[in-house]
C-alpha positions, 0 to 999 in steps of 0.5 A: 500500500502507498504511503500518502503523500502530501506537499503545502506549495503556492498556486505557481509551483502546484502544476511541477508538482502534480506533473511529478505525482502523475509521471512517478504514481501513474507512468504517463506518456507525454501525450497524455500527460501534456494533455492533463496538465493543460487541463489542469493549467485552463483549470488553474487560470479562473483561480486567485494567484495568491493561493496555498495549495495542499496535494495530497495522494493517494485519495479515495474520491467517494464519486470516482471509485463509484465509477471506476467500479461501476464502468472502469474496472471492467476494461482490459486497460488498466485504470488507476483506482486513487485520485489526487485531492488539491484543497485551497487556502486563501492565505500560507498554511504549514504542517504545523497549522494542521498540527496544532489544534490552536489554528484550527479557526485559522483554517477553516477561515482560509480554507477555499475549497477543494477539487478532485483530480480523477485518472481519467486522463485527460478529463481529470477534473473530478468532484470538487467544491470551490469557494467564489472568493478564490476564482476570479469571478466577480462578486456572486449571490449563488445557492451555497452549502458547506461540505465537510472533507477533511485536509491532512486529517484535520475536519474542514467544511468547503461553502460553495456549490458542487462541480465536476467535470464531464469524464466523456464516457460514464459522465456526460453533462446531463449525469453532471448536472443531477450528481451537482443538483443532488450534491447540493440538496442532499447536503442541505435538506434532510429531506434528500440525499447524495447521490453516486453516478450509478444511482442514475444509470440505475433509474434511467435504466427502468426507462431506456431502450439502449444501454445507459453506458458508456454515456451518449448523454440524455435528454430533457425528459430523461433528466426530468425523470431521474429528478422526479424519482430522486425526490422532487416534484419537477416542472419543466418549462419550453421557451416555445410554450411560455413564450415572453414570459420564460425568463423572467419564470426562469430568473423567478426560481433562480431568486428563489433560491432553487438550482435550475437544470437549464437546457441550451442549444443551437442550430449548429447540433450543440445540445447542453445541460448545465445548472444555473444556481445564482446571479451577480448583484444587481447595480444602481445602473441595472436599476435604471434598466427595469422595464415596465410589465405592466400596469395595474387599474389604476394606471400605476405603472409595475417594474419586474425585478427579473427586468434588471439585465443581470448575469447569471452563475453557471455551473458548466461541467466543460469550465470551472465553476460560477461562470457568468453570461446572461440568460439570453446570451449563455454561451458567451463565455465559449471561445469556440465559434460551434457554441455561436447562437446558443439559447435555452430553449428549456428548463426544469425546476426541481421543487419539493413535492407539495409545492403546487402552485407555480411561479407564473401562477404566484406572479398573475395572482399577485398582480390581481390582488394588487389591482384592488388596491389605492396606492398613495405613493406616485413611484412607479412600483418594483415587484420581486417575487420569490419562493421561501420556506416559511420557517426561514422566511419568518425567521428573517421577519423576526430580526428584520430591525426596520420592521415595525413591530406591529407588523412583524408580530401580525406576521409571525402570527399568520398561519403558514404552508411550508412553503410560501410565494413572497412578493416584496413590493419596493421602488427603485430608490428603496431597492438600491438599497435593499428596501422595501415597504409592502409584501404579499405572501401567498401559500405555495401548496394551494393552486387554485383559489385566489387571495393572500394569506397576508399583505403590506401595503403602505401603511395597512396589514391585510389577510385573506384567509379566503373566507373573512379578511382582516385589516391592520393600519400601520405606522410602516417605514421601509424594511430590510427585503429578504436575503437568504435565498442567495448568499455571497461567499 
């Protein structure tokens, strides 16, 4: 058995390192390992220059031994079954930090994630989650969760969302994007699990008339199916279906916190699913930008949040991780012209179960309880809306400061679902500053019958529990809007 290996070397010098590993533990001929390397170097570009990197071999990589004997160890050539594991500090590190129980809190604060490196040459970017803070990426608000993995035996947890590359036969983009999607979710809610890539071969199989392996890649409702029974209650959405209404739908879920499988493709042949899990924050300058939907009754005008031209993170298994382009252009960070043209022309969104009323119903119900209504200010209003889980959507109610108090106990006391569809209604100089002054709340496991479950208009609180409705007046100023769908890291 190997003795493991470990070495503590800036960002520079980690390539002649890695390179040693693979010529002294894997025997590769210069073709191949002149390929891995510049994977690895293309790799390296997207991330900060002034890292610590800790290599460490051999490494049992949960995903790519369930792979190697799922699919590799069947083959005559002999595949490697260890992996290197790279992991990230933003600062210098030592052996004795990793010794000594006193910087423990120093790590952890430093630690920027890890990757993977998998022997499947020259697609060796394996499981991986990376911090935004050391990539090059500009500021992002993405869905993030802390995994736990472990660096010369000491416990540390990565925040970030889950990536890997494509390895061009077990995985393809599609297998990608559900091992990520289920990554995130079976890390967070208890309600799921990780999955291992021969779980989705398993499901698939029930359904397919051709062998799953190697991967030839799969189609949208091949992905919705293995979504569907991992768990969740998917909708799928066409733009030749919803029309003018299909981003503003798919930026609707992005804020609310959910990792939507976007589906792109042109009319060279390229077909592509990968995952859009956040956006960049949004600019005094985006602001001027926000169109009118529509108006209400009364004449008063309505802004759509999803309006602002914003790009959107991708997860993209033939890059690193939170790639930015914007919606109707998503391919613009490809060099290659093949990639020209690209658009989404699908998505599918994986919702909890009891989650029945959808975003463009919450959108048209919102808009038709608002018409009912006088408003005093003569601002055009901003409509961002959302889905939340009540508990945490109460939760940020409870330490809102500038929420009056009156309110906030109004509606901490409000029966709610599981799940709630929350509008905050602002203006462009409240949401410069992340304020707003009205909410309306609407439950997210009811589809069919209209009204609130509660309302802030101005200066006046309403319920409509569909059978009596209640006011409340108010002395309302501005409030802080709801943070915690997507968070900075």
């Amino acid at each position: 058995m190997e003795n493991i290996f470990t070495g503590i070397v800036p960002k520079a010098e980690i390539i002649p390192l890695v390179e040693k590993i693979f010529k002294e533990r894997y025997q590769l001929n210069t073709n191949m390992l002149t390929a891995s390397l510049g994977t690895l170097d293309f790799y390296f570009q997207h991330l900060q220059d002034d890292l610590t990197v800790v290599a460490e071999h051999p490494y049992v990589d949960k995903v790519y031994r369930n792979i190697y004997y799922y699919y590799y160890s069947s083959k005559l050539e002999n595949y490697p079954r260890q992996c290197i594991k790279l992991s990230f500090f933003k600062t210098k590190v030592t052996d004795d930090d990793f010794r000594n129980p006193e910087r423990l809190e120093y790590l952890q604060n430093n630690f920027g994630g890890f990757v993977v490196l998998r022997p499947t040459f020259p697609s060796i970017i394996g499981r991986s989650v990376l911090s935004s803070t050391i990539t090059k990426t500009p500021d992002i608000q993405i869905c993030s969760v802390g995994i736990g993995t472990t660096v010369k035996g000491v416990k540390l947890t990565s925040y970030g969302f889950p990536h890997a590359s494509q390895d061009a036969e077990m995985l393809t983009c599609a297998e990608t994007t559900i091992w990520s999607l289920m990554e995130y979710f079976g890390s967070r809610y208890a309600e799921y699990k990780p999955i291992l890539p021969d779980q989705i071969s398993k499901i698939l199989s029930s359904i397919s008339f051709e062998r799953l392996t190697p991967s030839k890649g799969l189609s949208g409702n091949q992905i919705s199916f293995a979504v569907k029974e991992l768990g969740f209650g998917v909708r799928s959405y066409s733009r030749n279906q919803y029309l003018a209404e299909f981003e503003p739908l798919l930026k609707t879920y992005v804020e609310s916190g959910i990792p939507v499988v976007a589906l792109m493709d042109n009319s060279s042949g390229i077909g592509h699913a990968l995952n859009i899990v956040g956006r960049e924050p949004y600019t005094t300058g985006d602001l001027e930008n926000l169109q009118k939907v529509t108006q209400l009754k009364n004449g008063k005008p309505v802004l759509d949040f999803t309006s602002m031209p914003m790009q959107y993170v991708f997860i993209d298994d033939n890059f690193p991780p939170y790639k930015l382009a914007y919606i109707d252009n998503p391919a613009s960070y490809y060099t290659d012209p093949q990639w020209n043209g690209c658009s989404i022309s699908a998505f599918i969104v994986p919702l909890y179960p009891k989650i029945y009323l959808e975003a463009d119903e919450a959108r048209k119900m919102t808009l038709l309880l608002l018409d009912q209504i006088n408003f005093n200010n003569t601002e055009p209003l901003v409509l961002k809306t959302f889905l939340a889980s009540s508990r945490s959507y109460k939760h940020s109610v409870s330490q809102n400061v500038l929420l009056d108090n009156t309110a906030k106990e109004l509606l901490l006391g409000t029966a709610m679902p599981k799940f709630i569809w929350v509008t905050e209604i602002t203006d462009k100089a409240m949401l410069a500053n992340n304020l707003c002054n009205g909410v309306v709340i609407l439950d997210a496991t009811e589809p069919r019958k209209t009204g609130a479950l509660a309302c802030i208009v101005e200066n006046n609180y309403i319920t409509l529990n569909f059978t009596s409705i209640t006011q409340a007046t108010l002395s309302l100023q501005p409030f802080h809007m709801y943070q915690s769908n997507l968070k900075p890291l």
